[in-house]
Backbone as ProteinMPNN parsed JSONL, in Angstrom:
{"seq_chain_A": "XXXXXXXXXXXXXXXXXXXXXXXXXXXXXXXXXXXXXXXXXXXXXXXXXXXXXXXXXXXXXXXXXXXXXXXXXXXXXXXXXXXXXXXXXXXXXXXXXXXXXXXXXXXXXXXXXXXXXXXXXXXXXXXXXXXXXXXXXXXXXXXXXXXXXXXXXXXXXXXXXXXXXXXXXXXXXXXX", "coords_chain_A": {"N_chain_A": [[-7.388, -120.259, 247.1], [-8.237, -118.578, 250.515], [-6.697, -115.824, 251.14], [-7.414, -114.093, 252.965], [-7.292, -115.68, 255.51], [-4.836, -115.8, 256.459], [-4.028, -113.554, 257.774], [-6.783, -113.481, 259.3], [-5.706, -115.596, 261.047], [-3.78, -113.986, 262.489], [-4.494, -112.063, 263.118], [-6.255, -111.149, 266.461], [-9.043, -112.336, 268.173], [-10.055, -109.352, 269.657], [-9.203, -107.636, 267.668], [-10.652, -107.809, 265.039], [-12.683, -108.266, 265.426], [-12.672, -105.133, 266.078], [-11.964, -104.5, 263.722], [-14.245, -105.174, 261.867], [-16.206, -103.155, 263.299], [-15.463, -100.625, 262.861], [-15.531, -100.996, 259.708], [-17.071, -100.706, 256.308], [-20.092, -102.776, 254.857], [-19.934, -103.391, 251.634], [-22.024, -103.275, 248.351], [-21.415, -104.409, 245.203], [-21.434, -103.965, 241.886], [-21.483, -105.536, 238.53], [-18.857, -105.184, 236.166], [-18.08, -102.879, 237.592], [-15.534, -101.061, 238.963], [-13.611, -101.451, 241.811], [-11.176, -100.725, 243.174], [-8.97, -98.397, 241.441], [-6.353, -98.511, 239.029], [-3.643, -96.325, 239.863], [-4.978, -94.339, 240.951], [-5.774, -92.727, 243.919], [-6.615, -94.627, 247.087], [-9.466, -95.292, 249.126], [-9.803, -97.474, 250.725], [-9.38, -100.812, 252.592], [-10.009, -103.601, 251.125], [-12.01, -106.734, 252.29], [-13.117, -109.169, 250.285], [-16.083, -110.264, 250.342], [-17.979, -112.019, 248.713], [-18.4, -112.593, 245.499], [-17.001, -112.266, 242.087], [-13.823, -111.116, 241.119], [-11.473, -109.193, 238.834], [-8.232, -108.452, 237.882], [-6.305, -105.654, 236.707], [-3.312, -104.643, 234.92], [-1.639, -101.404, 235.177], [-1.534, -100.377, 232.41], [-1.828, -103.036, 230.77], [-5.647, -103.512, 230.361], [-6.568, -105.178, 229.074], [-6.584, -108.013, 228.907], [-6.919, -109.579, 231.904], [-4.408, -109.955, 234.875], [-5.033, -111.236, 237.325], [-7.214, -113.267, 239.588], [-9.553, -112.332, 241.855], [-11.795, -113.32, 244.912], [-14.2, -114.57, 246.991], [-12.995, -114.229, 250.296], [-10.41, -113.158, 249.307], [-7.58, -110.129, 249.737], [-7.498, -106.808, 248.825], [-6.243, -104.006, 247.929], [-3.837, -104.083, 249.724], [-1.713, -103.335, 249.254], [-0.825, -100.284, 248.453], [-1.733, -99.255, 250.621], [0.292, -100.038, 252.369], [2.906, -99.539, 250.794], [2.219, -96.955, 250.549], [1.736, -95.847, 247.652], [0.368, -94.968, 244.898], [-2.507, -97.239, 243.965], [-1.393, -99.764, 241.617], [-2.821, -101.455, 239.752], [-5.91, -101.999, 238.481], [-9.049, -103.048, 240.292], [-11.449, -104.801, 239.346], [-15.105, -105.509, 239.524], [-16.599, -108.327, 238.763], [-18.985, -109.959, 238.499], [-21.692, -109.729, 240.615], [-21.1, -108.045, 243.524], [-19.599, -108.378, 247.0], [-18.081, -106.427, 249.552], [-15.584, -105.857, 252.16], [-15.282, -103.124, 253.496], [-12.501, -101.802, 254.857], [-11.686, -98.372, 256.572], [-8.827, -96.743, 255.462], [-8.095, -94.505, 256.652], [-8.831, -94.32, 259.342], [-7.393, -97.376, 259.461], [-5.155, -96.502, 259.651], [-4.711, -94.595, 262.18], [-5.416, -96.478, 264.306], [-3.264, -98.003, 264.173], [-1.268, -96.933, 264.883], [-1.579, -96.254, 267.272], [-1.916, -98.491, 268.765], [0.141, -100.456, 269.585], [0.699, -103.494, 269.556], [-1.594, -104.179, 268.442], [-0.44, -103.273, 265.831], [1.814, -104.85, 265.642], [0.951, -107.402, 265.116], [-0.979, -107.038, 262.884], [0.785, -105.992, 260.832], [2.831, -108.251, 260.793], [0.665, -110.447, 259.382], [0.403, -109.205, 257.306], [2.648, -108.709, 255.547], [3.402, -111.264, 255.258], [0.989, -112.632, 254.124], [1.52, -110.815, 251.642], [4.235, -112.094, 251.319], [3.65, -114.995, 250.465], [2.169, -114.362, 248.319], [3.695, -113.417, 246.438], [5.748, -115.244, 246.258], [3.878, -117.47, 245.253], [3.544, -116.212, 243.087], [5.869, -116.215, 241.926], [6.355, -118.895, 241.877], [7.435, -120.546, 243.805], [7.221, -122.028, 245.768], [6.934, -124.921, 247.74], [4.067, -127.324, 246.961], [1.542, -128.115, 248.745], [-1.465, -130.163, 249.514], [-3.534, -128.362, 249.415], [-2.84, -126.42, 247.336], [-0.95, -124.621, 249.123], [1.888, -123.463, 249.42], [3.478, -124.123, 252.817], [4.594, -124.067, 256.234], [4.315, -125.344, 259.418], [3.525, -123.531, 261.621], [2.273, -121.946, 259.663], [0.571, -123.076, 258.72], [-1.196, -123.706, 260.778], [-2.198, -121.27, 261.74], [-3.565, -120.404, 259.655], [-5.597, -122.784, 259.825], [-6.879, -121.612, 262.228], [-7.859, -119.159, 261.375], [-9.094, -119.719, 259.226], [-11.762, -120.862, 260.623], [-12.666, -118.304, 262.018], [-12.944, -116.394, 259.831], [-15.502, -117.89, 258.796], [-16.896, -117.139, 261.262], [-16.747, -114.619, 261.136], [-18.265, -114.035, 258.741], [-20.993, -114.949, 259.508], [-21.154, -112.867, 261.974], [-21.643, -110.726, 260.056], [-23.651, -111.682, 258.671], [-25.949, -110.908, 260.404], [-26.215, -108.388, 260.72], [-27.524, -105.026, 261.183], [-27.802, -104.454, 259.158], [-28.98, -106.888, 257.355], [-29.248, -109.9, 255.846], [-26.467, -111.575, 254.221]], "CA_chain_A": [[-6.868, -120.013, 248.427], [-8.284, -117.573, 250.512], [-5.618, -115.138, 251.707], [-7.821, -113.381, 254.289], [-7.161, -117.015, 256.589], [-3.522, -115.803, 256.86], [-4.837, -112.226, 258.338], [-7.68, -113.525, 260.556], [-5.41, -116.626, 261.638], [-3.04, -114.205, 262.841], [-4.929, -111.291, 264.421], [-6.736, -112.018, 267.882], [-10.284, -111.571, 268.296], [-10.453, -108.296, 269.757], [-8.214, -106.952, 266.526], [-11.22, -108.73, 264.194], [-14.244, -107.061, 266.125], [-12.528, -103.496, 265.911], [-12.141, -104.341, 262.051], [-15.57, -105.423, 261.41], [-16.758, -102.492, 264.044], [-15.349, -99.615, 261.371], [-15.338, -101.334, 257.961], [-18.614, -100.66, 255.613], [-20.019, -103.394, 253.815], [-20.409, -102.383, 249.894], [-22.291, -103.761, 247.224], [-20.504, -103.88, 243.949], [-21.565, -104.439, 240.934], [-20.774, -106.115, 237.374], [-18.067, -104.037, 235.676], [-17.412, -101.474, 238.952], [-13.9, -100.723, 239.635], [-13.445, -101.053, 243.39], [-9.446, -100.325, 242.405], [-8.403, -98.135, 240.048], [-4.917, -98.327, 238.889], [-3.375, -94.797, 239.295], [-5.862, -93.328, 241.472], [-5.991, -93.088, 245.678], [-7.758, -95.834, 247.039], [-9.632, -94.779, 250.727], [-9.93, -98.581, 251.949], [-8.803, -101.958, 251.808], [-10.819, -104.342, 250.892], [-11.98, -108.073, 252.398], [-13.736, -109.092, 249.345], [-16.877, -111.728, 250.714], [-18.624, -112.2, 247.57], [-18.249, -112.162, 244.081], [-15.473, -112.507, 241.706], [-13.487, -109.872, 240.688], [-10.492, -109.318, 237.425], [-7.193, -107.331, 238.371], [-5.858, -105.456, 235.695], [-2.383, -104.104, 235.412], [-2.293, -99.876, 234.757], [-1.03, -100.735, 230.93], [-2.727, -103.936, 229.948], [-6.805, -103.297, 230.912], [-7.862, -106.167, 228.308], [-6.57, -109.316, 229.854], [-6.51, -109.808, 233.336], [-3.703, -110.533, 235.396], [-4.872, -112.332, 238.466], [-8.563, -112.83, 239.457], [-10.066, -112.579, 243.269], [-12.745, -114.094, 244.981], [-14.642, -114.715, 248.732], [-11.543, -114.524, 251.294], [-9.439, -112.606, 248.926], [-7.808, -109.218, 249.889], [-7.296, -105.81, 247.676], [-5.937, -102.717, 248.131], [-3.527, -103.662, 251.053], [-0.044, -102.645, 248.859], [-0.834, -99.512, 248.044], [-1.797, -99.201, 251.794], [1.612, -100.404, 253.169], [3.972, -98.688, 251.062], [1.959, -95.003, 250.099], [1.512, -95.478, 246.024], [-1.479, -94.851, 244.139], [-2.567, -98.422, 243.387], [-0.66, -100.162, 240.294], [-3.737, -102.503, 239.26], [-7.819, -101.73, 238.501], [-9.429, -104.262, 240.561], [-13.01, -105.033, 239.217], [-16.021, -106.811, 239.212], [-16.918, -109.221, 236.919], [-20.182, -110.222, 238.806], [-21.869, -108.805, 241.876], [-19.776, -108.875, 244.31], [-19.954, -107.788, 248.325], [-16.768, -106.968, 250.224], [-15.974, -105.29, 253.743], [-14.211, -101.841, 253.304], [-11.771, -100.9, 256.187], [-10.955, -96.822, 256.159], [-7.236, -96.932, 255.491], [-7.452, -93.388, 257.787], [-8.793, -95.453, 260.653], [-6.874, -98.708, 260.52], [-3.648, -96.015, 260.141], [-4.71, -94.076, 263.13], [-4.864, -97.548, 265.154], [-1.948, -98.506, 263.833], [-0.367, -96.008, 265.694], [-2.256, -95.656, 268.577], [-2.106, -99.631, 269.499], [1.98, -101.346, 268.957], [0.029, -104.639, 269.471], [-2.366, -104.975, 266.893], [0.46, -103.051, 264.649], [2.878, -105.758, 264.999], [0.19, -108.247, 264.249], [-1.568, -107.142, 261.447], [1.931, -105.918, 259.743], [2.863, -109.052, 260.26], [-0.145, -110.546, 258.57], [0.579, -108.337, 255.912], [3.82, -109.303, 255.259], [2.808, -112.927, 255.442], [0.319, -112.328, 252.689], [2.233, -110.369, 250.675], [5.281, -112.454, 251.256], [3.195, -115.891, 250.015], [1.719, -113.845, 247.193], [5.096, -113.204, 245.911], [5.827, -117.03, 246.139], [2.855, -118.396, 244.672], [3.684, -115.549, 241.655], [7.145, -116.719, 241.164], [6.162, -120.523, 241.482], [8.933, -121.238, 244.21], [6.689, -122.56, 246.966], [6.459, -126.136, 247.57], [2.937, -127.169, 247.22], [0.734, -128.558, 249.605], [-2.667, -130.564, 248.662], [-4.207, -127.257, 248.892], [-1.8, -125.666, 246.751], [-0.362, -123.697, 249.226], [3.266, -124.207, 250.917], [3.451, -123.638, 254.211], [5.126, -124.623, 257.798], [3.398, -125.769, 260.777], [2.916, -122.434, 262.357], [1.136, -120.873, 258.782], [-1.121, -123.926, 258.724], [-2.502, -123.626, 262.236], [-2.998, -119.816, 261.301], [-4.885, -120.803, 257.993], [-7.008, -123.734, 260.378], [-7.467, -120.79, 263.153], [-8.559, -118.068, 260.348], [-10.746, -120.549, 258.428], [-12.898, -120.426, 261.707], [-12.39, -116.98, 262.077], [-13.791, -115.947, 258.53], [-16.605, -118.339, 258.884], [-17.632, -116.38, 262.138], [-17.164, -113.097, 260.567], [-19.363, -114.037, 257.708], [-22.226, -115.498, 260.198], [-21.811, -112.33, 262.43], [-22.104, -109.921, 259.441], [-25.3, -111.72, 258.399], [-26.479, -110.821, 261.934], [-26.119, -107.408, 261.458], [-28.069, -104.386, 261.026], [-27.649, -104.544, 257.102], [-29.622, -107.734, 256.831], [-28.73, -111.043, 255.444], [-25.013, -111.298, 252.93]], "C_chain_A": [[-7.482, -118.723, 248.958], [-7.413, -116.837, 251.622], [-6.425, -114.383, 253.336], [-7.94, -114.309, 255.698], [-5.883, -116.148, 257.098], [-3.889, -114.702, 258.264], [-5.122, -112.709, 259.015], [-6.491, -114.579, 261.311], [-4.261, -115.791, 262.687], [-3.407, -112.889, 264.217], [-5.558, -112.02, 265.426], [-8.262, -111.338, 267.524], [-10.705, -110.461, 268.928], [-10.248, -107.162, 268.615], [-9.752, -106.863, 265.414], [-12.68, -107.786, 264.108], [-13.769, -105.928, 265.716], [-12.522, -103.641, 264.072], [-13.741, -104.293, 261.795], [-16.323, -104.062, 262.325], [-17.018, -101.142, 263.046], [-15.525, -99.844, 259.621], [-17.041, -100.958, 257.768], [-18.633, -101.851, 254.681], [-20.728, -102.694, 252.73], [-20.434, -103.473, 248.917], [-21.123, -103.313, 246.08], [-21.18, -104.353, 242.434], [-21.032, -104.895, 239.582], [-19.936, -105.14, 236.808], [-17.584, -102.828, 236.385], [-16.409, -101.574, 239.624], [-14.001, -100.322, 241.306], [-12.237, -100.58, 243.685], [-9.445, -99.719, 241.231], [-7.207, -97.553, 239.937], [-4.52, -96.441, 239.042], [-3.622, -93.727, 240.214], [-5.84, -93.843, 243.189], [-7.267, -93.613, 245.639], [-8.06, -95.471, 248.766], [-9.504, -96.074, 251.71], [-9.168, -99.527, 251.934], [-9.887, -102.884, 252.159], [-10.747, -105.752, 251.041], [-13.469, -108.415, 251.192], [-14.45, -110.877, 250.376], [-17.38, -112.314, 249.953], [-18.346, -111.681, 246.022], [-17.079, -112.435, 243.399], [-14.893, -111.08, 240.934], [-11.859, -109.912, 239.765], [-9.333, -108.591, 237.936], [-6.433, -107.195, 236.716], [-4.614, -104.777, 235.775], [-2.993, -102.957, 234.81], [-2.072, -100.197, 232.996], [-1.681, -101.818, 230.315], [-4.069, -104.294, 230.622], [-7.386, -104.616, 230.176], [-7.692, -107.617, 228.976], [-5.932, -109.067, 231.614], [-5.143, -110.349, 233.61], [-3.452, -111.464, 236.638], [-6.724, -112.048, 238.536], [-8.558, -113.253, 240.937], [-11.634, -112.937, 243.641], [-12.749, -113.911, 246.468], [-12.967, -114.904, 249.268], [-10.444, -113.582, 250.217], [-9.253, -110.782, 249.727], [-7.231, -108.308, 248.623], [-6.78, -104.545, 248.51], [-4.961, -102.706, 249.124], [-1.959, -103.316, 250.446], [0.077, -101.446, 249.03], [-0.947, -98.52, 249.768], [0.066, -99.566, 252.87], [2.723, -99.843, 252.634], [3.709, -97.215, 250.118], [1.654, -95.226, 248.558], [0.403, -95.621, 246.076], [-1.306, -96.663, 243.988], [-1.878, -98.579, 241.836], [-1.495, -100.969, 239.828], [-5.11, -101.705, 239.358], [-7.993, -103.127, 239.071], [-10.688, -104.188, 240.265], [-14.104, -105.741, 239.074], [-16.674, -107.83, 238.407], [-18.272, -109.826, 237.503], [-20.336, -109.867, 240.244], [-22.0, -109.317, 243.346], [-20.37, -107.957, 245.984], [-18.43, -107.72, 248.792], [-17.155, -105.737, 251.426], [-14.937, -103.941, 253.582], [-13.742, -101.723, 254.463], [-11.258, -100.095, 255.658], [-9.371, -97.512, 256.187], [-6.869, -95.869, 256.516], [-7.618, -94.001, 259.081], [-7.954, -95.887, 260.893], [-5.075, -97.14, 260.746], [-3.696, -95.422, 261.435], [-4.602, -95.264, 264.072], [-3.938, -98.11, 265.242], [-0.792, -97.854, 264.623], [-0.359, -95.22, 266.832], [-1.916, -97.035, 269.26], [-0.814, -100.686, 268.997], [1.488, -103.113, 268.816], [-0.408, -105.026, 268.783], [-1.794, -104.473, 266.027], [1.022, -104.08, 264.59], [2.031, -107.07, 263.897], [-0.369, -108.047, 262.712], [-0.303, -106.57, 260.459], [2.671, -107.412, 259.651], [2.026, -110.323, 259.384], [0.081, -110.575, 257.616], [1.226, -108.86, 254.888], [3.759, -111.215, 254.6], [1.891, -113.644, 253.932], [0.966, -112.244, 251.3], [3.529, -111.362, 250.302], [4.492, -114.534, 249.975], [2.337, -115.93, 248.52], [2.85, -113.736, 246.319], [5.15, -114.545, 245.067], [5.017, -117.63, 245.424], [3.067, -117.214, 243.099], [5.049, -116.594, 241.044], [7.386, -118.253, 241.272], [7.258, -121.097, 242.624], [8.092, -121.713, 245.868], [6.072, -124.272, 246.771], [4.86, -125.625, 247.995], [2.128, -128.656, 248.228], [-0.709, -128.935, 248.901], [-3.837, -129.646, 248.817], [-3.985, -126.375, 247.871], [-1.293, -124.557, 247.306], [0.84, -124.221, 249.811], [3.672, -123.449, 251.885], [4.469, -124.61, 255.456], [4.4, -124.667, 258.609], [2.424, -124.714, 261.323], [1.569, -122.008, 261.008], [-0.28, -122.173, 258.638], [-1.944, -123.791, 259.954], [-2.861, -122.001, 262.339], [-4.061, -119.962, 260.242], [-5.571, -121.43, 258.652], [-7.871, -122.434, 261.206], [-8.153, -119.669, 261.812], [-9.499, -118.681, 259.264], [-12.095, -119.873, 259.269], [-13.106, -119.151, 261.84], [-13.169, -116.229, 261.246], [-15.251, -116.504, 258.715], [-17.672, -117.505, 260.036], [-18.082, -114.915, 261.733], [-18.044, -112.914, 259.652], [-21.12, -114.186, 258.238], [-22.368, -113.773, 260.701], [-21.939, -111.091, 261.112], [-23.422, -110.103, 258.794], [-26.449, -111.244, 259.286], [-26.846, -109.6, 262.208], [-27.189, -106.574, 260.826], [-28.578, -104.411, 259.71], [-28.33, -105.663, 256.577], [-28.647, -109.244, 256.313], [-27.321, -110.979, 254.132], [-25.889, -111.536, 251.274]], "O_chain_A": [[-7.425, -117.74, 248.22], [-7.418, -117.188, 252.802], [-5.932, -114.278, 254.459], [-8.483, -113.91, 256.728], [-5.962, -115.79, 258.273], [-3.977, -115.038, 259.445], [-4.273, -112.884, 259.889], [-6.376, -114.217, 262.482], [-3.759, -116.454, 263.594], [-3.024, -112.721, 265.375], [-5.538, -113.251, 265.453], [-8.564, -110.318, 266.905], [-11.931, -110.373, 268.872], [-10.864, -106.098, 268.562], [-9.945, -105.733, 264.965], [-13.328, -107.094, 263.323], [-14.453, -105.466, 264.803], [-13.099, -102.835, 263.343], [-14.297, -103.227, 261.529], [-17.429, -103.934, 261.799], [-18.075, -100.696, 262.6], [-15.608, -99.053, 258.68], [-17.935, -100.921, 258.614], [-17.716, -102.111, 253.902], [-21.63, -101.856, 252.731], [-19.555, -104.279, 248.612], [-20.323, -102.378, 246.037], [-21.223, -105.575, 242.293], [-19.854, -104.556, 239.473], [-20.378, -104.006, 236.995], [-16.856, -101.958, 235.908], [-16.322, -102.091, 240.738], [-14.344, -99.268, 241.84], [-12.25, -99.858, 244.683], [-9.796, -100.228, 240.166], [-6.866, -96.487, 240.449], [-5.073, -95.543, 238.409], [-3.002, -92.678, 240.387], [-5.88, -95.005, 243.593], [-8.298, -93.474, 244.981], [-7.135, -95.382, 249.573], [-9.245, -96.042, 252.913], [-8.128, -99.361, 251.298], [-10.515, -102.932, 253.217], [-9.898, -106.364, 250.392], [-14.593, -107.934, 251.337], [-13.904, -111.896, 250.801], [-17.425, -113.503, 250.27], [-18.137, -110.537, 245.617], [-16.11, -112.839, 244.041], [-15.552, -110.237, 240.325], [-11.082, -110.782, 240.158], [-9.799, -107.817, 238.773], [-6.131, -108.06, 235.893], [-4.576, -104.12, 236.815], [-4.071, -102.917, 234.217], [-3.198, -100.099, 232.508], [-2.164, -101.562, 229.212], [-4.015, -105.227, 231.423], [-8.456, -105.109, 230.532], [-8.627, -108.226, 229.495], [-4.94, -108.587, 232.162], [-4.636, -111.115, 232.79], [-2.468, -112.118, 236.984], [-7.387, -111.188, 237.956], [-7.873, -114.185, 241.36], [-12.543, -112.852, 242.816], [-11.863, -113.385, 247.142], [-12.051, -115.538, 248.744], [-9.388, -113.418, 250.828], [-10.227, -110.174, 250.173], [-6.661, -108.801, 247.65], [-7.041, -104.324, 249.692], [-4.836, -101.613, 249.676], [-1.076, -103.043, 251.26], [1.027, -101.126, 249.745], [-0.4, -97.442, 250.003], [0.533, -99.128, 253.921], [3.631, -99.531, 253.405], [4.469, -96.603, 249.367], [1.03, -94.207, 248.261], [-0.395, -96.138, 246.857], [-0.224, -97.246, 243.919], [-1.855, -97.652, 241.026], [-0.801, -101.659, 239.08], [-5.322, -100.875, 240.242], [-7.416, -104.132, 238.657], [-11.282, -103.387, 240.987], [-13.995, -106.749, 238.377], [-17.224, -107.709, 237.313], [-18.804, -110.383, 236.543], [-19.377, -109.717, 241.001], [-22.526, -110.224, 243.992], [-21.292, -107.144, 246.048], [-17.631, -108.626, 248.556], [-18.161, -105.062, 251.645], [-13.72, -104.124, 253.587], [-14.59, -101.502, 255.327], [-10.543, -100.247, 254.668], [-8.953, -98.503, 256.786], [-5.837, -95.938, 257.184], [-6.67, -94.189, 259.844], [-7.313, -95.597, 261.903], [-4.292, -97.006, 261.686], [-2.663, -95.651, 262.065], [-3.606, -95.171, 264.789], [-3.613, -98.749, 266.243], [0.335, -98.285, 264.867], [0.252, -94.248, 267.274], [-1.582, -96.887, 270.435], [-0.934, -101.551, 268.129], [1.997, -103.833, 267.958], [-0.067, -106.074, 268.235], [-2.241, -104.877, 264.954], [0.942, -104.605, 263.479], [2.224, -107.485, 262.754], [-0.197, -108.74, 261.71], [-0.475, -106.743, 259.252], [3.082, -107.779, 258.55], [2.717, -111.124, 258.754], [0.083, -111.561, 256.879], [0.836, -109.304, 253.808], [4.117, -111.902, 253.643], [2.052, -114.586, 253.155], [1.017, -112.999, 250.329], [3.866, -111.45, 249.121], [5.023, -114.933, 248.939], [1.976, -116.888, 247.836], [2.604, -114.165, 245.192], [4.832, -114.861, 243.921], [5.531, -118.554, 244.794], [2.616, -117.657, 242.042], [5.123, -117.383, 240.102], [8.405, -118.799, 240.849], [7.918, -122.088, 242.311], [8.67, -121.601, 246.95], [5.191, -124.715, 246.035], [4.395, -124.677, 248.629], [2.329, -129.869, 248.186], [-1.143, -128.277, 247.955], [-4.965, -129.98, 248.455], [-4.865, -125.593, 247.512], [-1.076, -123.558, 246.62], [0.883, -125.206, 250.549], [4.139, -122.312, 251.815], [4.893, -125.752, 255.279], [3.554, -123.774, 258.551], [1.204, -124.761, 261.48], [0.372, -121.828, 261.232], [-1.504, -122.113, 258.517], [-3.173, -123.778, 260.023], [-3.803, -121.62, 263.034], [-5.231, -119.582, 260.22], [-6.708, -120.996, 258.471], [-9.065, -122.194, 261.024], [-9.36, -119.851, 261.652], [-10.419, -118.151, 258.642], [-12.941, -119.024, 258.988], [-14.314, -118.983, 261.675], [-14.014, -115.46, 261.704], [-16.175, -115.694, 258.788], [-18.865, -117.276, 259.834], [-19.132, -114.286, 261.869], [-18.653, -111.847, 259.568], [-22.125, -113.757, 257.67], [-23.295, -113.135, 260.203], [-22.707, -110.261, 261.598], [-24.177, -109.201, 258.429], [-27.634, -111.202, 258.956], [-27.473, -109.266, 263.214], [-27.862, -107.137, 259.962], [-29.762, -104.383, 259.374], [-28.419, -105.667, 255.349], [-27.444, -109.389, 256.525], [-27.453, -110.213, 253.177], [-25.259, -111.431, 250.222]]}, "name": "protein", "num_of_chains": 1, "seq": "XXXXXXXXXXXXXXXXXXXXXXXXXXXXXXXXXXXXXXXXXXXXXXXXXXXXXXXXXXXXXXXXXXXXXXXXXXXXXXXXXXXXXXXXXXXXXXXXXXXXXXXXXXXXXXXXXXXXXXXXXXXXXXXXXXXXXXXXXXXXXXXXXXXXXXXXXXXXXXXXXXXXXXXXXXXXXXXX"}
């Protein structure tokens, strides 16, 4: 599943552009902690490429969840102030889209509009992440469970991602 549908499906396209306007894209490579449990984290991360291991701070040898294209990272630690509680890292080389966390907070609080949206996003995320941990979401023949509204956010943020991936090939930085 990729979670970053929920997100794009729910911001608007001017919200999308100002993301992609500030974010950096960043190589990553095999074994490079883009998360590390413990420690302040400056961005949050739309991971486009690669796959990547999450480790809790206490057990580093087996993974506890693994991410991939469309997944996001870093946005807890971002919403309620802690150091991150997980190492997120690469397990092969990976590309994702950094947004400053000082940025999006300064917009966040400059623009009540694209706050409500992308907190609710957030929420949305987080709230279906929960669910799909504790197994209590009917499933859908995607395996996700959803209501009307979150599927025509997931169809609208399919498209959405797909554009953002085209126009970041487009850009200055060369081909993904």
């Amino acid at each position: 599943m990729k979670r970053v549908h929920y997100i794009l499906g729910t911001l608007d396209d001017d919200d999308i552009d100002w993301l992609v306007t500030i974010s950096q894209r960043r190589k990553v490579k095999p074994s490079e902690a883009l998360i590390e449990a413990g420690q302040p984290s400056n961005a949050i991360y739309l991971i486009l490429e690669g796959a990547f291991a999450v480790f809790a701070k206490h057990a580093l040898q087996h993974p506890v969840a693994h991410l991939s294209s469309g997944d996001v990272a870093g946005e807890m630690s971002f919403i309620d102030g802690y150091a991150p509680s997980a190492t997120v890292q690469a397990v092969e080389p990976g590309l994702v889209l950094a947004i400053p966390k000082d940025q999006l907070a300064v917009k966040l609080k400059q623009d009540i509009c694209f706050a409500a949206r992308f907190y609710e996003a957030i929420s949305t995320l987080l709230s279906i992440r929960l669910r799909g941990t504790l197994k209590q979401v009917p499933q859908s023949a995607d395996g996700v469970g959803h209501n009307l509204e979150m599927e025509n956010r997931w169809e609208l943020g399919i498209v959405r991602y797909d554009w953002l991936l085209r126009r970041l090939r487009h850009e200055a930085f060369g081909p993904l």
